[in-house]
C-alpha positions as CSV (number, residue, x, y, z in Angstrom):
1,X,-2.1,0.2,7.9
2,X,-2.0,-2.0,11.1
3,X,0.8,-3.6,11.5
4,X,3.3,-5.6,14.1
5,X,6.4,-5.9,14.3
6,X,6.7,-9.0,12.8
7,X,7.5,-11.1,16.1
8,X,3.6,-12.6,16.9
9,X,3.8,-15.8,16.4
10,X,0.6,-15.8,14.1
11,X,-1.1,-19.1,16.0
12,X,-3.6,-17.4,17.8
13,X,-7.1,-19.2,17.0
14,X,-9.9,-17.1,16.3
15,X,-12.7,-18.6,14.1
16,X,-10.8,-21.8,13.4
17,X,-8.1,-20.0,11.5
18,X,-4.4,-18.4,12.7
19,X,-4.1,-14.6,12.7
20,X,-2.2,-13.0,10.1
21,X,1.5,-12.4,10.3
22,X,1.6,-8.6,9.9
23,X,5.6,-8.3,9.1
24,X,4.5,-7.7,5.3
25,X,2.5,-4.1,6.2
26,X,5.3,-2.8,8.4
27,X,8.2,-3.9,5.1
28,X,5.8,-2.0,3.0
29,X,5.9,1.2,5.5
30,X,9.6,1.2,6.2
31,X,9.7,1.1,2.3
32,X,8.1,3.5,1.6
33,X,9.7,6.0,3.8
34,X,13.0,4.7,2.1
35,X,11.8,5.4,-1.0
36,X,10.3,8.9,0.2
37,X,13.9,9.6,1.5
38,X,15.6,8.2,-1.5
39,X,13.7,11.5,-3.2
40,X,15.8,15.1,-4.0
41,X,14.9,17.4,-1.0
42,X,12.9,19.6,-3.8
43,X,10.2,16.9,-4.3
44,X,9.1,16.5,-0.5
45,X,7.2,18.4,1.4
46,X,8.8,20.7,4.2
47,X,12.1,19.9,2.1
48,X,13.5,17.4,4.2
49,X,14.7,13.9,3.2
50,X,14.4,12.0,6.8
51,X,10.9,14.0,7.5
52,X,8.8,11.1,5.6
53,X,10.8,8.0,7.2
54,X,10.5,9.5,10.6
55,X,6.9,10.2,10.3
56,X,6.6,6.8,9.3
57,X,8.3,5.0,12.2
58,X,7.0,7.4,14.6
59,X,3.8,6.5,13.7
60,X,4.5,2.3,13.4
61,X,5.3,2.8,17.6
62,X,2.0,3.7,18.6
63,X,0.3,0.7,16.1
64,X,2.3,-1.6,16.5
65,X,2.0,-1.7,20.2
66,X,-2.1,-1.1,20.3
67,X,-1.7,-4.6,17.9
68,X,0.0,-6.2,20.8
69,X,-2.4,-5.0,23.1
70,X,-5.4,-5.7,21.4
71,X,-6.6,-1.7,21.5
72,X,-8.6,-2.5,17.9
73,X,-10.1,0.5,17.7
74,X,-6.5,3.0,18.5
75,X,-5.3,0.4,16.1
76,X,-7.1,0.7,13.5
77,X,-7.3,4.4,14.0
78,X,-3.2,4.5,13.6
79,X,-3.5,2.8,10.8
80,X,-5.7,5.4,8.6
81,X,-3.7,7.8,10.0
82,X,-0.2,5.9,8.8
83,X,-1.6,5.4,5.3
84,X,-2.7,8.9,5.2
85,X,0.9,10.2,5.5
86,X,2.4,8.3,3.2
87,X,-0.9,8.9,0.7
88,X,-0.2,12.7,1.0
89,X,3.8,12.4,0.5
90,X,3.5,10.3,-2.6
91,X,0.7,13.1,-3.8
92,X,2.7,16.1,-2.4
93,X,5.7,14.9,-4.1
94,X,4.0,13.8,-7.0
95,X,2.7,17.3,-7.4
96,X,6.0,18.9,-7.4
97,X,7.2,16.9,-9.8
98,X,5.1,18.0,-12.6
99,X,6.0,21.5,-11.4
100,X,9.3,20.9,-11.7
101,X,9.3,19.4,-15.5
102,X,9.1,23.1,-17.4
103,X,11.5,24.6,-15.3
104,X,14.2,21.8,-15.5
105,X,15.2,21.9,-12.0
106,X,15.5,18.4,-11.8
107,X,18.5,16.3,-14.1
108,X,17.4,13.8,-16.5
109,X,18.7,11.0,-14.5
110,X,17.2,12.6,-11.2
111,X,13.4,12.5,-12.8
112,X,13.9,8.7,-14.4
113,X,15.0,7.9,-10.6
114,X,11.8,10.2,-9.0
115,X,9.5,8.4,-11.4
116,X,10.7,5.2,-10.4
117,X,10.5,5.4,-6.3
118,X,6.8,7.4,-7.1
119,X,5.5,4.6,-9.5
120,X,6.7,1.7,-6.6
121,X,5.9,3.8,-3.8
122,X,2.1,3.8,-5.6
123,X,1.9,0.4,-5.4
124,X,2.7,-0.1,-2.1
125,X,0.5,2.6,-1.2
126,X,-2.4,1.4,-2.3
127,X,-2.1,-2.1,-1.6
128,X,-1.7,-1.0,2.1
129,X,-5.4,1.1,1.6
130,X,-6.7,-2.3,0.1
131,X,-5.6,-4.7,2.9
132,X,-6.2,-2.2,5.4
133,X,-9.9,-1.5,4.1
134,X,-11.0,-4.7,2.8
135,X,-13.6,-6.9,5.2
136,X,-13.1,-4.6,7.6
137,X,-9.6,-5.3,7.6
138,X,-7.2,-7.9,8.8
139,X,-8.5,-7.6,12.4
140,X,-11.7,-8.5,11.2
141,X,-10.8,-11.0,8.5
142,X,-8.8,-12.8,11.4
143,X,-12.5,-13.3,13.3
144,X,-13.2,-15.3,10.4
145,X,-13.0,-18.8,9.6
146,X,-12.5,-18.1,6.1
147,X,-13.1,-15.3,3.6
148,X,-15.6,-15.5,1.3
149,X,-17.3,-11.9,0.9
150,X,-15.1,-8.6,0.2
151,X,-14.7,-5.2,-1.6
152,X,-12.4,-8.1,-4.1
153,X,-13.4,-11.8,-5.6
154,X,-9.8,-13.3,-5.3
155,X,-10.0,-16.3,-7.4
156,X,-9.8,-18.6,-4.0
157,X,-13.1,-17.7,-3.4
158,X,-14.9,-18.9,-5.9
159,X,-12.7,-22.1,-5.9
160,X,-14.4,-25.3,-4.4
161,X,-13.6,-26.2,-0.9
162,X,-11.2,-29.2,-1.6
163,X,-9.2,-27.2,-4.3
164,X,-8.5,-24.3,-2.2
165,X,-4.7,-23.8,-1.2
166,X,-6.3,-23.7,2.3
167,X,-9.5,-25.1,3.6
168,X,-10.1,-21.6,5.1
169,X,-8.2,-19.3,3.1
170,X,-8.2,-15.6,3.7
171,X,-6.3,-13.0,1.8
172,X,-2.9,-11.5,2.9
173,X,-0.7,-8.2,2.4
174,X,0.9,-10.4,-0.7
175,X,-2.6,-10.9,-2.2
176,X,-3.1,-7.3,-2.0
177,X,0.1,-6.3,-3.2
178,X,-0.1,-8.6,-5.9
179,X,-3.7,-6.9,-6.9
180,X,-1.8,-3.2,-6.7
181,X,1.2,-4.2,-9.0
182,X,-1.3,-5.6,-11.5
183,X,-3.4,-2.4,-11.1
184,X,-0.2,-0.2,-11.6
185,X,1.2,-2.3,-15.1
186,X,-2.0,-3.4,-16.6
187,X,-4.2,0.0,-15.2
188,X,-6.8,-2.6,-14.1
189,X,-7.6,-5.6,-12.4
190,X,-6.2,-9.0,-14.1
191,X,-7.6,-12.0,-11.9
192,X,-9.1,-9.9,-9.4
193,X,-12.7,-8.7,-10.2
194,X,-13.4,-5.6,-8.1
195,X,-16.9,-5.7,-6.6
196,X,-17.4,-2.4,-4.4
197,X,-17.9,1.1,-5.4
198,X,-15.1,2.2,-2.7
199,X,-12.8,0.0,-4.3
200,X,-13.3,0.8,-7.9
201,X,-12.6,4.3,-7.4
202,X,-9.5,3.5,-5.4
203,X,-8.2,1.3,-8.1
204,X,-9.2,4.4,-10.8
205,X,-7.1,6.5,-8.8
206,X,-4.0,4.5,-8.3
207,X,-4.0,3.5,-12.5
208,X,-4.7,7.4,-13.6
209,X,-1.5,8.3,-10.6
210,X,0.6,4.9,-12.3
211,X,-0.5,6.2,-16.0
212,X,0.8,9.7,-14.9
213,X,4.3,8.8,-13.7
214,X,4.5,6.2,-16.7
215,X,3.5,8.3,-19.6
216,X,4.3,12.1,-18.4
217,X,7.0,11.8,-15.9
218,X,9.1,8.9,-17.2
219,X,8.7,9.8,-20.8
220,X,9.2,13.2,-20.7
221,X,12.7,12.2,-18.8
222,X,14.1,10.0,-21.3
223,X,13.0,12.8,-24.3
224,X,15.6,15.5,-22.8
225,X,18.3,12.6,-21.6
């Protein structure tokens, strides 16, 4: 995930078209070490409630400040490396979770809360993977003066020119976060056809994790309320 924080002005021309404002991404992390933290100790890794949230920031320092400095590459780096912490907490606690079903450690109310922050903390997972991996990524997308080929056919692209919402339109964190709720409820894509291989088996993966928590986790919770 490359993100700032949330202070560029977003006017910079490159290709024609304003960089994107990045504040979204770096909600979306903060978030999701809130919701990591919001977990019982049991469900996270190491045990401790703060580890996830300070992994999180620690790691937003070093990418935000590459992003101000134009280090693409350390940038982008950071970035895998961010999403691939929060990836392995939401699967590490996941995990423990269904362990922790037949041996009733956890209250009823405890595992409808657990399912909840797991099932959001999904979505905002994976639509941090797709705006960080798609075109190459907002650095890359921001090079261009509009978007019009992708790992996604957002419906703006096949819109003509003078219909568009903007006469170079690119897709932002929302579009992408918009994409992952859909992909979470509906367990596929809704407006959004999905066009690359990578992509189709993220979007497999984050339905079969959203089907898991909706159908195992949640349900069993509300049998033994």
């Amino acid at each position: 995930m490359t993100v700032d924080g949330g202070g560029e002005k977003g006017q910079t021309q490159q290709g024609g078209k304003g960089r994107e404002r990045r504040w979204p991404a770096l909600v979306a992390a903060l978030s999701l070490g809130g919701l990591y933290a919001a977990l019982p100790p049991s469900l996270l890794l190491g045990g401790s409630r703060w580890f996830p949230l300070a992994a999180v920031a620690a790691l937003l320092v070093p990418t935000v400040i590459t992003h101000r400095k134009g280090a693409h590459s350390a940038n982008q780096l950071f970035g895998y490396i961010l999403n691939g912490v929060v990836t392995l907490s939401m699967i590490c606690s996941l995990a423990l979770l269904i362990m922790a079903l037949p041996a009733h450690r956890e209250t009823p109310q405890q595992l409808l809360r657990s399912a909840a922050a797991l099932w959001v903390a999904n979505i905002l997972v994976f639509a941090s993977w797709y705006w960080r991996l798609d075109a190459g990524g907002p650095h890359k997308r921001d090079l261009r003066p509009g978007h019009s080929e992708g790992a996604f056919l957002f419906p703006q692209m096949t819109m003509a020119p003078t219909a568009k919402p903007a006469k170079e339109w690119s897709p932002m964190f929302i579009d992408y976060l918009f994409l992952a709720f859909n992909t979470s409820t509906a367990f596929s894509p809704t407006d959004v056809p999905v066009l690359s291989r990578w992509a189709k088996v993220l979007m497999m993966t984050q339905a079969m994790i959203s089907l898991l928590v909706i159908a195992l986790l949640a349900a069993r919770a509300v049998n033994i309320l």
